[in-house]
Backbone bond lengths (Angstrom), bond angles and torsions (degrees), N, CA, C in turn:
res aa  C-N    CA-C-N  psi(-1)  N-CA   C-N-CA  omega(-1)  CA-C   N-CA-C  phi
1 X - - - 1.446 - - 1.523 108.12 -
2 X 1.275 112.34 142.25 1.782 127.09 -173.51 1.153 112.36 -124.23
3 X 1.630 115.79 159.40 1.834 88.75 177.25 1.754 88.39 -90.70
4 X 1.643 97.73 179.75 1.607 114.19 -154.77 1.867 126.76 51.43
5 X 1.190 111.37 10.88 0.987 107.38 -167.00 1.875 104.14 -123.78
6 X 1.708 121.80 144.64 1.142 139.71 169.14 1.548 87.77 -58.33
7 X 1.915 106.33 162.73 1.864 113.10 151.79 1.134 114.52 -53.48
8 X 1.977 110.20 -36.43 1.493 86.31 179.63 1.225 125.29 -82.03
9 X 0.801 125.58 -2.50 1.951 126.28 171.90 1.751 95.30 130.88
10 X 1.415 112.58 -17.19 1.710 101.68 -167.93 1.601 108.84 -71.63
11 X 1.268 113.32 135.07 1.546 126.89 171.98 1.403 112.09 -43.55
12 X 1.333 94.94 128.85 1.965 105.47 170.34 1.470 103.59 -80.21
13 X 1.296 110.63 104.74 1.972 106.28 161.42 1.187 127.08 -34.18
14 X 1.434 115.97 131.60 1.830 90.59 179.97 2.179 74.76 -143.62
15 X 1.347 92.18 135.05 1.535 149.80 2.58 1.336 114.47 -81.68
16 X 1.002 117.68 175.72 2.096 118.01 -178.19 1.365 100.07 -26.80
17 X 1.721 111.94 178.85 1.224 125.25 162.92 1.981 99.87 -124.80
18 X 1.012 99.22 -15.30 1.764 101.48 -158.65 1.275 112.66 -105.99
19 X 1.458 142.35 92.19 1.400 159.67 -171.03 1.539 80.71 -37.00
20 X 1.212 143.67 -57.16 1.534 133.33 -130.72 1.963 85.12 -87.78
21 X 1.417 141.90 13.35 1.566 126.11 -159.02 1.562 74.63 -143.31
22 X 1.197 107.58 127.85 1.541 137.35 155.16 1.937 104.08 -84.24
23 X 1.892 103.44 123.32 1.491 114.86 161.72 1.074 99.88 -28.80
24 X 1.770 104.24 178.36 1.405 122.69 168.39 1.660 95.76 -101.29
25 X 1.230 117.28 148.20 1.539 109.94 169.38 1.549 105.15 -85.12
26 X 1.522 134.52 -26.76 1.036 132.90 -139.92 1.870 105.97 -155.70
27 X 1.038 123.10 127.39 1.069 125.99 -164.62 1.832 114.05 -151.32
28 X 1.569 114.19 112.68 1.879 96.79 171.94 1.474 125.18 -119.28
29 X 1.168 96.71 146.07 1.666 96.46 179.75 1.924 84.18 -121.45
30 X 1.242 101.70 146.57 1.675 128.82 -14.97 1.392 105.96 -71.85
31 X 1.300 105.89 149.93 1.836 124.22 -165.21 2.097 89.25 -39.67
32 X 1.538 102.40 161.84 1.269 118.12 176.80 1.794 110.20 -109.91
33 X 1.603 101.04 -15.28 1.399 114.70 -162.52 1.129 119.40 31.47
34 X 2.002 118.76 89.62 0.981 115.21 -154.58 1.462 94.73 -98.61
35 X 1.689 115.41 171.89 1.067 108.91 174.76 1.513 117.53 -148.21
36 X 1.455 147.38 -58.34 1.115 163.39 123.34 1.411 108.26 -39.53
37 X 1.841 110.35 139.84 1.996 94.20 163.75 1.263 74.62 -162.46
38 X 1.761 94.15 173.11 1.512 116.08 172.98 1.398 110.99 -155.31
39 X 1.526 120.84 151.04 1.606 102.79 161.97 1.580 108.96 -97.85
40 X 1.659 103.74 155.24 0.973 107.39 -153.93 1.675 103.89 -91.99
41 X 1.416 132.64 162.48 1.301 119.24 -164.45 1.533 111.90 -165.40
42 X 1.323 108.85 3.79 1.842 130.78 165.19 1.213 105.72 -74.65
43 X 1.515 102.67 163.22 1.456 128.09 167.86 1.590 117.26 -82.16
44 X 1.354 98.24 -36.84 1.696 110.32 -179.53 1.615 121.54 -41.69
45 X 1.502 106.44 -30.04 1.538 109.75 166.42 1.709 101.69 -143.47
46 X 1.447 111.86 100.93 1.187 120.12 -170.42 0.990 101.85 -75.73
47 X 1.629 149.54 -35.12 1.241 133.73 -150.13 1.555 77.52 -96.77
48 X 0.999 158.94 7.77 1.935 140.78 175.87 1.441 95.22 -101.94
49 X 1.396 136.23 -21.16 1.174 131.42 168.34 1.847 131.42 -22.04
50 X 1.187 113.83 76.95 1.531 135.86 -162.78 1.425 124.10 112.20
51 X 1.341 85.92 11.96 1.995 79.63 -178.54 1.317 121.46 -96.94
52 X 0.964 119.70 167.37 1.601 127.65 166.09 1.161 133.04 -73.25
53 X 1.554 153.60 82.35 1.146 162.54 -154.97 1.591 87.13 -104.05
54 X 1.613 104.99 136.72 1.267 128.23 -173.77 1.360 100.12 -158.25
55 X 2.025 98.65 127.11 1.574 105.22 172.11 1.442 112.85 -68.77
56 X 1.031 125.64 149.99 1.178 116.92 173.67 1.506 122.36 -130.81
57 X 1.465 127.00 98.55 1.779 117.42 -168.76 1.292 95.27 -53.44
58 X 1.346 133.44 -81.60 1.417 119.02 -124.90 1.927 95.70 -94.87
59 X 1.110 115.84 15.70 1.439 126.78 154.91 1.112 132.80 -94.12
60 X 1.688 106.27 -11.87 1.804 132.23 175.26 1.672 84.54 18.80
61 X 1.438 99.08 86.71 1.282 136.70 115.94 1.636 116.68 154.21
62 X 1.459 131.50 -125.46 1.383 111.47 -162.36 1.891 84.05 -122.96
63 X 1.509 96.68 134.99 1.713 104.38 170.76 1.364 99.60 -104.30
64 X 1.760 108.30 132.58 1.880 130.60 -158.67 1.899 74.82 -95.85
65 X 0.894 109.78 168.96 1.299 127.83 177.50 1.652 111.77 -175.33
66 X 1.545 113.77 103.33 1.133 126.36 156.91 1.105 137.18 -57.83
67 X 1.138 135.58 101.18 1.540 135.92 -179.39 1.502 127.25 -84.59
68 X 1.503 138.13 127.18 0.955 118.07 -174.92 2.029 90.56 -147.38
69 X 2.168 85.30 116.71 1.586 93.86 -164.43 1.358 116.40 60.65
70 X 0.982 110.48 -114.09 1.765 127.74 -175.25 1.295 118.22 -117.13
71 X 1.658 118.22 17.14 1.890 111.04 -173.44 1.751 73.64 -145.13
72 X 1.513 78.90 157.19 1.664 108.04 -178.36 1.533 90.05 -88.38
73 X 1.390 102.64 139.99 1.803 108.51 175.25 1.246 112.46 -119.06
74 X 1.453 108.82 6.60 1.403 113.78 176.18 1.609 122.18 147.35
75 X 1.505 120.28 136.08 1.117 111.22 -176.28 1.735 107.85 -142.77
76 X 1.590 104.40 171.60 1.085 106.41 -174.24 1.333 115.34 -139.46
77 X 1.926 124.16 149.13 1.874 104.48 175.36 1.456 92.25 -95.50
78 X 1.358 105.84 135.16 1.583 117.84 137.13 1.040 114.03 -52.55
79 X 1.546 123.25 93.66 1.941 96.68 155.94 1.411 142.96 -53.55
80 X 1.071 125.27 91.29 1.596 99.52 165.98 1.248 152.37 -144.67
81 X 1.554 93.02 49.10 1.875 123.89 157.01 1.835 92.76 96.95
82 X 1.428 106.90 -11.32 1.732 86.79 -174.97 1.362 86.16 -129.39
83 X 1.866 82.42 -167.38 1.227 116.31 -167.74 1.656 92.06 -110.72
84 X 1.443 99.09 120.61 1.686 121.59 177.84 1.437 117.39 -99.72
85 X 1.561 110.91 88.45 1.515 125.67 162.16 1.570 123.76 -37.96
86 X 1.827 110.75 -56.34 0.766 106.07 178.22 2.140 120.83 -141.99
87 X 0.972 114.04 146.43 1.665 99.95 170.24 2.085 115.81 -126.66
88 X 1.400 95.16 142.94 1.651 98.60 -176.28 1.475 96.02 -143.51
89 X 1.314 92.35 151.95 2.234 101.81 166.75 1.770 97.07 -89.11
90 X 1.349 86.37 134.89 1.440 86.95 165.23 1.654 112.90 -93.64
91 X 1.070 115.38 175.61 1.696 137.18 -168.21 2.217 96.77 -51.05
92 X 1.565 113.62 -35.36 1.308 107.74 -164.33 1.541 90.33 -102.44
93 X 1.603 131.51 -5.52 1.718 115.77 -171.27 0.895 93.36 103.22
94 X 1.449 164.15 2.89 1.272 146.82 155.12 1.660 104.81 -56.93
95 X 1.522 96.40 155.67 1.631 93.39 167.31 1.557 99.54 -116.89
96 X 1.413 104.63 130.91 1.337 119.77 -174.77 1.549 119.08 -87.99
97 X 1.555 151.11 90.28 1.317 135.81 -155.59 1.270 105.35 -124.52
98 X 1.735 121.48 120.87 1.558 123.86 157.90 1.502 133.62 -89.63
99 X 1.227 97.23 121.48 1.629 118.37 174.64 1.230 107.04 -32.29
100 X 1.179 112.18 142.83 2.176 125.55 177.15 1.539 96.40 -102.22
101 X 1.692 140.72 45.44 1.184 124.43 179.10 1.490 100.20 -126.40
102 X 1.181 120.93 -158.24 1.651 141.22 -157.89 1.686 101.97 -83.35
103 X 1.227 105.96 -54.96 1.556 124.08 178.07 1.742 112.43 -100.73
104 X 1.270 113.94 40.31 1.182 127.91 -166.18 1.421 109.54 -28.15
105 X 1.275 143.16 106.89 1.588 133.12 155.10 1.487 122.16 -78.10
106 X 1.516 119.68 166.06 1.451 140.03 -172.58 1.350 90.60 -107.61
107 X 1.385 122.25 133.73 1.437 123.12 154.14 1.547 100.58 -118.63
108 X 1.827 80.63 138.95 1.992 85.35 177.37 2.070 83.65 -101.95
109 X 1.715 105.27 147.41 1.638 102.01 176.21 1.361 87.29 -117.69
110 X 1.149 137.39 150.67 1.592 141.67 150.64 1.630 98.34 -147.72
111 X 1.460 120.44 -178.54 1.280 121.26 -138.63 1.261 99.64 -93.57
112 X 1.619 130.74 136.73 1.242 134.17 152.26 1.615 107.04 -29.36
């Protein structure tokens, strides 16, 4: 497998070919392997208020993603040493994130 390319070797068109498939607005190399997301909607971190929090494995940890309308205005990695299965707000604004390992842990993050 290549990037732009089918398994079988045939070229991926870019841009679409198919009225019915909307572009990607947003795309990273190197991949983030996202997996879990949420927008965010607590008080606990006011300035993330509408953003996109996305686990990210091979970014081991959560990528913030600012949205503005329909274009990304900016994003950021959380580091944090793993691989992030999943992310949720909890009930007080915490962001709640589970580990992708054997002994999987919950991290609660709230603000330094």
């Amino acid at each position: 497998v290549s990037w732009g390319r089918h398994y079988s070797g045939e070229r991926i068109p870019d841009p679409s070919t198919r009225p019915e498939f909307a572009d990607s607005i947003h795309s990273w190399t190197p991949v983030i392997s996202p997996s879990g997301m949420t927008f965010y909607s607590g008080d606990m971190f006011a300035d993330w208020r509408g953003d996109l929090l996305i686990g990210g494995l091979s970014a081991e940890g959560i990528v913030r993603v600012r949205i503005d309308g329909k274009q990304v205005a900016g994003e950021e990695v959380l580091a944090l040493g793993r691989r992030i299965r999943d992310v949720v707000q909890a009930p007080d604004g915490a962001v709640m994130a589970l580990t992708d390992e054997p002994a999987g842990k919950i991290l609660r993050l709230t603000p330094a």
